[in-house]
N, C-alpha and C positions, 0 to 999 in steps of 0.2 A: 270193314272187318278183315280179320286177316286174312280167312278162306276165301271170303268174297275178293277180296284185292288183288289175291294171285290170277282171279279170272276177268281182269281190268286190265284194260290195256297198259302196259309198261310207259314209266312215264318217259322214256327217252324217245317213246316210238308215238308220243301226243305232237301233233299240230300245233300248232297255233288258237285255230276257232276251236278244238277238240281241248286243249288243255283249259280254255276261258269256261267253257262248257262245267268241266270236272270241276273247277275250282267254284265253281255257282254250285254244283250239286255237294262241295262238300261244305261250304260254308252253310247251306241251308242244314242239312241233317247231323252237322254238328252242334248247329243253334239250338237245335230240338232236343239233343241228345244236353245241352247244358241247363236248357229250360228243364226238363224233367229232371237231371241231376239236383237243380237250388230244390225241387222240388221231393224231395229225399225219395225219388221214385224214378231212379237211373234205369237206363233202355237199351243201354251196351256197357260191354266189358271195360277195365281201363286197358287192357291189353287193343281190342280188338279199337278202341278211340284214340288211343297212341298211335296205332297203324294209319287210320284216317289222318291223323296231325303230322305223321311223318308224311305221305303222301304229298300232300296239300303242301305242306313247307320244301317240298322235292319239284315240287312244278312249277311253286314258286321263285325256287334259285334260278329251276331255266327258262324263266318267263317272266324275267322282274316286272318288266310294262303291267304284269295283268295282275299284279296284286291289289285285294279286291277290300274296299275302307270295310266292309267289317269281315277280313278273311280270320279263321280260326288262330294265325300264328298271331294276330294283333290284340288278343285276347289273352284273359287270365281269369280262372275260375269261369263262373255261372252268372248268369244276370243277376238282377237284384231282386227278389218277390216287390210283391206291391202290399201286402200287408205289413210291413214293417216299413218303418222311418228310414230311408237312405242316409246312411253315415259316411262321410267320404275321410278315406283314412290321410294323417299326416305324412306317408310314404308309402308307395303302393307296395302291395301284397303281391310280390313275383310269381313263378311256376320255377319248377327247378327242371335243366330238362334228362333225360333218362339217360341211362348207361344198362344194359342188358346180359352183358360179358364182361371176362375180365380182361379181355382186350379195350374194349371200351372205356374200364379204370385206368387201365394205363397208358391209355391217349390220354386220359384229363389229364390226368399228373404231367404227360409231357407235356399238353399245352399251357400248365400253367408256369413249368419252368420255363418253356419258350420266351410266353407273355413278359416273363419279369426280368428275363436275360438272367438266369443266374447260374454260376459258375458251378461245375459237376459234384463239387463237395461239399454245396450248401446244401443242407437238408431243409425239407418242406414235410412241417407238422402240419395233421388236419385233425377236424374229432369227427369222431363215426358215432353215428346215433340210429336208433331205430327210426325208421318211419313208421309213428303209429298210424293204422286206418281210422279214422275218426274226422271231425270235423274242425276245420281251421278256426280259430277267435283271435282277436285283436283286442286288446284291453287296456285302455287309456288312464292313465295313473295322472293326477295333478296335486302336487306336494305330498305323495304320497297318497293319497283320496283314489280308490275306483269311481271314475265318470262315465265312464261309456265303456261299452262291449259292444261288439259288432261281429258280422260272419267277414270272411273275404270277399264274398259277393263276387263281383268281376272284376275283383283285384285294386279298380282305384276306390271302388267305393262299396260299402257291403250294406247289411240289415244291422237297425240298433238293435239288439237285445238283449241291454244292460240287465235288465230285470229277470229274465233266466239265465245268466250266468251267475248273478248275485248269488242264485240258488246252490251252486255246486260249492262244495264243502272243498276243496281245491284250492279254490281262488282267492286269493285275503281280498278282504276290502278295504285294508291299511296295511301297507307293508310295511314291513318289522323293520328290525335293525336301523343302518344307517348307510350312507354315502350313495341314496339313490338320489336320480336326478330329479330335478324340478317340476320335469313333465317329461315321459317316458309310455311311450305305446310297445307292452312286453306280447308276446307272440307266441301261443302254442295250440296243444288241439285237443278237443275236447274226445272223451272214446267211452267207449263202455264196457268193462272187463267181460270176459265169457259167458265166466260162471253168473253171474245178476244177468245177462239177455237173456239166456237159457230160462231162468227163471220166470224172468218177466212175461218171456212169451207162451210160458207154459200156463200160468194163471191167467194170463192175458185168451187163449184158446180155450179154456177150460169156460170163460167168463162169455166167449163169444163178443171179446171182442177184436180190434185189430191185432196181427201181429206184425214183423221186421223180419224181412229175408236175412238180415245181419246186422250185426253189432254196427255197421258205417250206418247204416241208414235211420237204425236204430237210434243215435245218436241225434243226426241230422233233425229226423222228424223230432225230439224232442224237445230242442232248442227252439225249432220254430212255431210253438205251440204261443196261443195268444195269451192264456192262463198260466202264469208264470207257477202255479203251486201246481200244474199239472207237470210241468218240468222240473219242480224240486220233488216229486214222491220217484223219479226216476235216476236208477243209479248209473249217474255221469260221474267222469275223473275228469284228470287235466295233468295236461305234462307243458310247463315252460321249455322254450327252447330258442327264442329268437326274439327280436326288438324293431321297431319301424321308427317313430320320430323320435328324438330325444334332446334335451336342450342342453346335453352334454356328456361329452366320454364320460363311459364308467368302466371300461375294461379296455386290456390290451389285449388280449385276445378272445377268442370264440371259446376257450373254456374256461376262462377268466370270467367271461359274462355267463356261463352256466352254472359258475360258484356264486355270484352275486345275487341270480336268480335264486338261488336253493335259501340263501340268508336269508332276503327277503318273505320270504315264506310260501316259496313255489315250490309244488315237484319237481324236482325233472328225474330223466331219464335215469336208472342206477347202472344202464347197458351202456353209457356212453360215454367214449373213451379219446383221450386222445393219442393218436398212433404217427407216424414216419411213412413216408412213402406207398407207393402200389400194393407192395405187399404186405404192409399193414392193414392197407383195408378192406384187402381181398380174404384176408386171416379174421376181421372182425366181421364181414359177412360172410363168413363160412360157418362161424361160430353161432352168429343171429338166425342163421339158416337152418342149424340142428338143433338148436333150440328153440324155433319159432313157437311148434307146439305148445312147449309149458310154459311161455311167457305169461298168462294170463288175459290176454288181450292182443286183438288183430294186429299184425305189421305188414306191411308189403312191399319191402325193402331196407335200404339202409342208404343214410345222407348223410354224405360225405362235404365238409366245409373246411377250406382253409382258415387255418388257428388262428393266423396272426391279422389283426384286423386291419392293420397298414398296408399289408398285400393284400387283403380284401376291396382297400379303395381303390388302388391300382390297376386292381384285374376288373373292377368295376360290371357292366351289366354289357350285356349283346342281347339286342330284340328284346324281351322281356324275362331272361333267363338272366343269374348271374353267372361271372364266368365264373368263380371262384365255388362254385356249390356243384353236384349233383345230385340226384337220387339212382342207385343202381337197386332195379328192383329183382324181385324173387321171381322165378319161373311159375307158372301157370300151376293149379294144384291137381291131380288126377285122380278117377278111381275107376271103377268097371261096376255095369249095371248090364240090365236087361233091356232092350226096346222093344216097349209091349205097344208101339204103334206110330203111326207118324199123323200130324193133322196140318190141316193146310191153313193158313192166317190170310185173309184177305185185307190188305192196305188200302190205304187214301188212295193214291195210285194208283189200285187196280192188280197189286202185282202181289201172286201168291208164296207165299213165304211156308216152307215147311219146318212145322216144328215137331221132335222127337217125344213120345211119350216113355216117358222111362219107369221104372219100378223104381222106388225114392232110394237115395242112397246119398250117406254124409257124404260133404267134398268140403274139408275145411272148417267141420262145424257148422256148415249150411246144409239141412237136408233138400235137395235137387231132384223134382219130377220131371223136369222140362229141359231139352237143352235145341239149339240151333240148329239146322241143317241146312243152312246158308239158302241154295237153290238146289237144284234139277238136277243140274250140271257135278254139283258137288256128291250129291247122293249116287251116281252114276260113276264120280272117278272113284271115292271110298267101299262102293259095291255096297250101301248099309242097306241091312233086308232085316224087315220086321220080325221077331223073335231070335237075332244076333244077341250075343253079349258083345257089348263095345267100351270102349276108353274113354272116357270121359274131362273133358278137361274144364276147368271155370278159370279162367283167365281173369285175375283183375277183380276174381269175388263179387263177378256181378251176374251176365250171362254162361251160365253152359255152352259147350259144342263138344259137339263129338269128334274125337280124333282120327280113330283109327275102330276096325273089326278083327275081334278075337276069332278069326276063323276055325281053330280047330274048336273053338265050340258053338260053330254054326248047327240048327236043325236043321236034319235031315231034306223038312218039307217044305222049308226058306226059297221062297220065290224074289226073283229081282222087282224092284217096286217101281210104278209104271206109274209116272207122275200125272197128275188129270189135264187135259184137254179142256173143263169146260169148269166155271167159276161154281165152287161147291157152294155158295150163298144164291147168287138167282141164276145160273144154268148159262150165264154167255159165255162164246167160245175166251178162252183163254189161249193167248197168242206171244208170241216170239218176235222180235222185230232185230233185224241184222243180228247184231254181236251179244245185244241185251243178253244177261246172265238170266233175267227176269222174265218170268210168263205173266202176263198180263189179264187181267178180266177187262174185257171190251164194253161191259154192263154202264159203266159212267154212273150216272145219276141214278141209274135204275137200278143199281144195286144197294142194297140196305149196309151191303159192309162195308162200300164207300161212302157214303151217303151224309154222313154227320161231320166227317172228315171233311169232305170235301163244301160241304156248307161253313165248316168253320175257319176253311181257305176263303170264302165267299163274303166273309163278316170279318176276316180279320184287318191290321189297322192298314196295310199295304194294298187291301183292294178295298169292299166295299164302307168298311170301318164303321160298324153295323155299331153304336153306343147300346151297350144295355142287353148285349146277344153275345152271349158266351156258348160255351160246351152246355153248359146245365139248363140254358135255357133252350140251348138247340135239340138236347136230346127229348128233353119232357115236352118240347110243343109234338119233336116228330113221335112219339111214342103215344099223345093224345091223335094223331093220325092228320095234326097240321100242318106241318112244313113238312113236303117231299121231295121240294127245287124249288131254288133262289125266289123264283116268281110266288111264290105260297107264304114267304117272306112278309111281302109287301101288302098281300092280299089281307093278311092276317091282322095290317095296319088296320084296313078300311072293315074288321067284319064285327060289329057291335058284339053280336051272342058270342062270341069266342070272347073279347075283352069281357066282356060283362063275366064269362065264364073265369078268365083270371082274377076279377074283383071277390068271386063272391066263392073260388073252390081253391083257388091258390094263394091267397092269401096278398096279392097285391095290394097294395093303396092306390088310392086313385092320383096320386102323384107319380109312382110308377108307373102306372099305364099310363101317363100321358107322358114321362118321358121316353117309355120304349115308342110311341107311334112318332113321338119326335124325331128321336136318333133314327127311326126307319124314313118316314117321309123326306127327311133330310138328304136322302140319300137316291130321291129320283133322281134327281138331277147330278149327273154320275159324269167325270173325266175319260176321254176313250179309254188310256194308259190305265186306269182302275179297273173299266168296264172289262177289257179283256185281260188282265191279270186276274181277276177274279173269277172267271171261268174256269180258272184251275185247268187247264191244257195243258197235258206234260212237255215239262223240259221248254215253258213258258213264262221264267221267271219277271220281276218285275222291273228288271232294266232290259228285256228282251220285248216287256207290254212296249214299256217307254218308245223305243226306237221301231216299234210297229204304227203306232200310233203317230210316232211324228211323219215318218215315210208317206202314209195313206191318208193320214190328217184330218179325216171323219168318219163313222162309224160307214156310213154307205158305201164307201171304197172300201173299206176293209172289208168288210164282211160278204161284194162283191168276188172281188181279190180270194178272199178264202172259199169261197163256193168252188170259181174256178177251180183255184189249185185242188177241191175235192174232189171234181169230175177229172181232174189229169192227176192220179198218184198211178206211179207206176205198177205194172203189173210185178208180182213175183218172177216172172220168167224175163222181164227187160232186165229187172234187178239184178238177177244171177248174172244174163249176157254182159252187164255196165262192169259189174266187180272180176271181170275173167281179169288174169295178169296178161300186160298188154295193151288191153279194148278200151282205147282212149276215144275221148268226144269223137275224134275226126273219123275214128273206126265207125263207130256206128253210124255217122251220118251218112258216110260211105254205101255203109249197108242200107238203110234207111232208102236211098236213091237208086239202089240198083232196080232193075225192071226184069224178072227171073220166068224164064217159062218155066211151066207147070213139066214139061218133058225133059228130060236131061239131055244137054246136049255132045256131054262128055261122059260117055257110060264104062270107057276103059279104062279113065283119068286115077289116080288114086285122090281121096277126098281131100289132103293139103294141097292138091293143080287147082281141083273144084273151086275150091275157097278163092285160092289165088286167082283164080278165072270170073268168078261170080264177082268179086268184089274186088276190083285192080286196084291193087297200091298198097294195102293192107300191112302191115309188119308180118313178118313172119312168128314173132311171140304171137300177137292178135289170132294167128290160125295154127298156132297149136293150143291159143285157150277154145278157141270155137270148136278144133274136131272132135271131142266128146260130146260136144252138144250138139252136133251133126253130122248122124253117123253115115248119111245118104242125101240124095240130091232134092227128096221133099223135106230131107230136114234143114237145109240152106234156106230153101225157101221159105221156111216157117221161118228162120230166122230174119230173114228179112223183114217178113211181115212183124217180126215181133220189134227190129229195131225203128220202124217205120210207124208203128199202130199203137206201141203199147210202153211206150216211152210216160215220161212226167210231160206235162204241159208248159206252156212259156211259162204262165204267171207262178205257176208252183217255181220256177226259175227264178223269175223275178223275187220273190218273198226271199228265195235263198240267197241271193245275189245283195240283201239290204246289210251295208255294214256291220256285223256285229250281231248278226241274226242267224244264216247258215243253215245248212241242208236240215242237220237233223231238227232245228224247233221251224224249221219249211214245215217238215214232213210231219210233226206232232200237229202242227195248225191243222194242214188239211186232209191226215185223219179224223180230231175231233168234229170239224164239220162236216164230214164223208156219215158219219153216223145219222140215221133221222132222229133218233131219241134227242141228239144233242144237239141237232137243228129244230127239235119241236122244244127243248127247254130253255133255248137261246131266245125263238122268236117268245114265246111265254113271257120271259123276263123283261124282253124290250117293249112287251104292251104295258106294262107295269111303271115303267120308265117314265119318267116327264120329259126329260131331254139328256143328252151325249155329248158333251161338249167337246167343241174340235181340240187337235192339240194345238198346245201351245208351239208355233214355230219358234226355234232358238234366235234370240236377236244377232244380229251381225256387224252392229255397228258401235258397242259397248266397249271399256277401257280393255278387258278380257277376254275379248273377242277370238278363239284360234290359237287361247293361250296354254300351257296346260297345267293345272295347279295340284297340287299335293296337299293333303288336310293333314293333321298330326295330333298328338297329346288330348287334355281333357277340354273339350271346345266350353266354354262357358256360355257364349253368348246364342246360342244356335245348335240343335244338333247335327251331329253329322248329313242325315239323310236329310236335313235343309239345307244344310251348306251344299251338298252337292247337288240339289234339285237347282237350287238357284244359279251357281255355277254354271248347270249346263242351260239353266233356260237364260243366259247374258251371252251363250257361243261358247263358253270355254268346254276344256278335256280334262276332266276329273281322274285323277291316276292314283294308284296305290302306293305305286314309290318313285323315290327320289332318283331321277339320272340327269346328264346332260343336259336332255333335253325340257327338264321342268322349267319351267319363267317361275313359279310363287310355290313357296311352302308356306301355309299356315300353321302358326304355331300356336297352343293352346298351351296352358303346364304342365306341365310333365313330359316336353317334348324329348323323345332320346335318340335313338339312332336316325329316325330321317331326318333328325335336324343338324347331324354329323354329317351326313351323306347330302345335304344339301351346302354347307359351308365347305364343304369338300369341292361340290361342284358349281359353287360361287355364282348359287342361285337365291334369290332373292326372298328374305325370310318374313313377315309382316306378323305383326299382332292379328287379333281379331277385329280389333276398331279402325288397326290401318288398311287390312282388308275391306270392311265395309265402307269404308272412306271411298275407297278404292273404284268398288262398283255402284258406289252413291247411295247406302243405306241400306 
């Protein structure tokens, strides 16, 4: 998020294992944030998930190696729901990517004159259109005939939902006129004017039933309804504006094809224009800008595309953006409220998240109780104290956050706000660890606000891949007072009166209960690489399980191994002495080895001789980071004792020393095992257990053995996390992108840029069948 980002380490100043780290942490909580997007119940701002994508694609340019097969920049839109039919569309459904300023307009424009080489007094027409907020469609035309509708999905492939789109009065089902193509996928976005949300959600509240934080989601959710005449009693539009396969030109330019659309019997846009140069489309978003209000319906921006469709092939696509298009969007919307309180959110994680209680106030058309306060750290640099009036900003029409405090109309009796110390759900200390932005609840399992989250880390497909155990099952067993941890799971397999109790109050068949005890039994016999991914260990993800497992190679080494490293986590006071600037390994062992009497025996010395005395060789940086922490001759010697006693342990060493593992998920292993709760829900689970399978050792004697291969485009035969599981279990080094050093790009359809960056680097490109040829099936 943006707040949160500035208190991230800068990405110039990331590592190596620190940047691999961030880019795990943002791939995963962008997946989430896309899951709940298809799910028309988005979880961040678009502002504050552009900051994340920028990020991400920033560590990625200085880190090509570590680009990660499903990182956020290799994406477009949202997954697919599982309740609708997967449509994969004739040309995939791009991201356009942003522009913020009008410095940013007027780099496109130069880059697209660069691109084309053209001479200073060729003019470059574009058309500027609104970005309506609403939801993307794809709508498949064959001889004129509507066949299919679909959402964008994740761009190559989306949801059918011919049948609620038919609905929208919008959309012909036969287009009109003439000179359309033979087959033609036309492209625009579905929205809901102001005035009809307002309404709806007003009858809709009055009626008790749901309502729509806004017109986007509003939208969203009603397309994806299964009852398609619950989606025609809602009042949806549709603006054409774009085109994916087609089995033949129809225009020569992008406003040539917005005239053809409108004959055929589309809306489009009546804002959208075509204009000349920088300055023309700085002039028509300035204009969409002052007009936003009374357009009738949401925008949040304006997309700008080169006119002439021949410099459109030309300029063609980079990563999954085209070069030829952008969106420059609209600044974040503001207003000023009251904050009548702050409350704290307990996560999966542990980590408490403060959210503002505001007295409701429009922003945008969306009335807003609630807005962000990032952390601790952040409530502390803005000074925000409860009964402030503050600035309010929604970024992106999704989340709130607070900006700034209108100080001169602070109360009087406004105390600074003193973040908690101890998990406001079951009472455990809540804790800080190094640079963490994050206070943490230590509770784990025993807390109720982690507790369904983290069980549904426990079931899902990457750990224990529980068939038949979702969120709804997981909340109504634990709310019957049945599953408290993983092991209550399995219990629940073997406990008659509790099935019998789902047969005869829940409404199961006896076909369901015999496939949930299925899909549970199925799953004693558990892979290590599951077993410990599914413990949910922060900053444990599942190619960190992988390389733990393979290292240690059976559950009784590892769990050996992590005890250890629980009884050696360093104290807080080595910590500080290891982080002085200076105080390298060799300093402390130094210290570590000296042998100090308890009496001084340089009582005139000033304490930098002391140091230099007590501990010969030492840097002179090293004893100006130690003389604050030793301000006298007992405090040397505690130091010693501290770099000698209170150090990490070998094996906590060893864990951090396993390629591609590293200090910090060292240090989250052998906290979670430091705890007894998570040592008494660990051994729990493994009594449950039938058996842990070793891992699998990598073979070393196969065609790919040491090789390092690149995946690409839409895999057909395999999915990706097969292909790379397999991969690495045949020896090879599975990479995100294409350098030098790759031996194999696999290509799938729709391969684009790694397969340019591979013939570039006259590396070896195979199908999918000559792949498996390759490694023998």
């Amino acid at each position: 998020m943006l707040n949160r980002a500035m208190a991230l380490t800068p990405v110039e100043s990331l590592n190596e294992v620190e940047a691999e780290a961030e880019l795990a942490r943002l791939a995963a909580e962008m997946a989430a944030h896309d899951a709940a997007y298809a799910e028309a119940a988005p979880t961040v701002s678009d502002a504050d998930y552009d900051a994340m994508k920028a990020r991400n694609l920033a560590i990625e340019t200085r880190f090509p190696a570590l680009v990660r097969s499903d990182s956020p920049s290799l994406k477009v839109g949202a997954p697919v729901s599982t309740q609708f039919t997967e449509v994969r569309h004739g040309v995939p459904m791009l991201s356009l990517d942003n522009a913020f300023e009008a410095a940013d307009v007027t780099d496109f424009v130069a880059r697209i004159r660069r691109f084309l080489n053209l001479p200073a007094d060729e003019v470059v027409a574009f058309t500027a259109e609104p970005k309506i907020d609403g939801l993307s469609a794809n709508l498949r035309y064959e001889d004129g005939v509507l066949v299919q509708g679909a959402t964008r999905g994740d761009g190559r492939a989306g949801e059918d939902i011919t049948a609620n789109l038919k609905t929208i009065a919008d959309i012909p089902h036969r287009l009109n006129g003439k000179g359309w193509p033979a087959r033609i996928e036309v492209r625009g976005e579905v929205y809901a004017p102001n005035d009809a949300f307002a309404a709806f959600n007003a009858e809709a509240e009055a009626a008790g039933r749901r309502t729509y934080a806004n017109p986007r989601n509003f939208a969203a959710g009603s397309l994806r309804q299964i009852d398609p005449t619950v989606t025609a009693a809602r009042p949806l539009r549709f603006f054409a504006y774009a085109w994916g396969e087609t089995s033949e030109p129809f225009a020569e330019t992008q406003a040539g094809a917005l005239e053809a659309f409108e004959a055929w019997g589309f809306p489009v846009n009546p804002r959208s224009v075509r204009v000349e140069g920088s300055d023309g489309l700085i002039d028509v978003y300035r204009g969409l800008e002052t007009d936003r209000a009374g357009l009738g319906y949401d925008i949040d921006g304006v997309v700008y595309k080169v006119d002439r469709l021949d410099w459109q092939t030309r300029l063609g696509f980079v990563s999954r953006s085209p070069r030829w298009a952008i969106a420059h969007k609209f600044p974040a919307q503001q207003a000023t409220t009251v904050l009548e309180g702050i409350d704290i959110q307990v996560g999966r994680t542990g980590s408490l998240t403060p959210v503002a209680r505001l007295a409701p106030v429009t922003v945008g058309g969306v009335v807003v109780r609630n807005a962000t306060l990032h952390n601790e750290d952040e409530i502390a640099r803005k000074d925000v104290r409860i009964g402030d009036t503050v600035v309010l900003q929604r970024a992106g029409d999704v989340i709130p956050q607070i900006v700034s405090v209108v100080l001169d109309k602070r109360p009087a009796d406004a105390l600074p706000y003193v973040f908690p110390t101890h998990c406001p759900v079951c009472g455990s200390e809540a804790v800080r660890e190094g640079d963490d932005v994050r206070r943490r609840c230590t509770g784990g399992l025993i807390c109720s606000a982690q507790l369904i989250e983290r069980l549904k880390h426990f079931v899902s497909r990457r750990a224990f891949d529980i068939e038949g155990l979702g969120e709804k099952q997981l909340s109504a067993f634990h709310d019957r007072g049945w599953i408290h941890e993983p092991a209550d799971i399995f219990r629940l397999a073997r406990d008659a009166d509790k099935l019998d109790a789902l047969r005869a109050e829940d409404g199961y068949g006896e076909t369901s209960v015999r496939n949930l005890v299925a899909g549970i039994d199925a799953r004693r016999v558990i892979s290590l690489e599951r077993l410990i991914f599914g413990l949910g260990i922060r900053d444990i993800g599942d190619q960190t399980s992988l390389l733990l497992a393979r290292h240690f190679g059976d559950w009784a080494s590892f769990h050996a191994a992590a005890m250890e490293a629980a009884s050696g986590i360093p104290s807080p006071e080595w910590t500080q002495l290891a982080e002085g600037h200076g105080v390298s390994p060799r300093t402390l062992s130094v210290m570590a080895a000296a042998t100090l009497s308890p009496a001084d025996p340089w009582p005139e010395a000033p304490i930098d001789q002391k140091l230099a005395l007590a501990f010969p060789g030492i840097a002179a940086p090293a004893r100006r980071a130690l003389g604050p922490l030793a301000v006298d001759w007992a405090g040397i010697v505690e130091l010693a004792r501290i770099a000698r006693e209170d150090g990490p342990s070998m094996t906590l060493g060893e864990i951090a020393g396993i390629a591609g593992v590293g200090p910090v998920a060292a240090r989250a292993v052998a906290d979670f095992f430091h705890e007894p709760h998570n040592q008494a829900v660990v051994a729990a689970l493994l009594a449950e257990l039938t058996t842990v399978q070793d891992a699998e050792r990598p073979k070393s004697d196969t065609a790919v053995t040491g090789k390092t291969v690149v995946f690409t485009g839409a895999l057909e035969r395999f999915t990706r996390d097969e292909a790379k599981a397999r991969a690495e279990s045949l020896g090879a080094k599975v990479s995100g992108s294409v350098s030098k050093k790759t031996d194999y790009l696999v290509a799938g359809p729709g391969a684009g840029s790694k397969l340019a960056d591979a013939q570039k680097h006259g590396v070896a490109v195979l199908t999918e069948d000559e792949w498996l040829a390759l490694i023998g099936g």
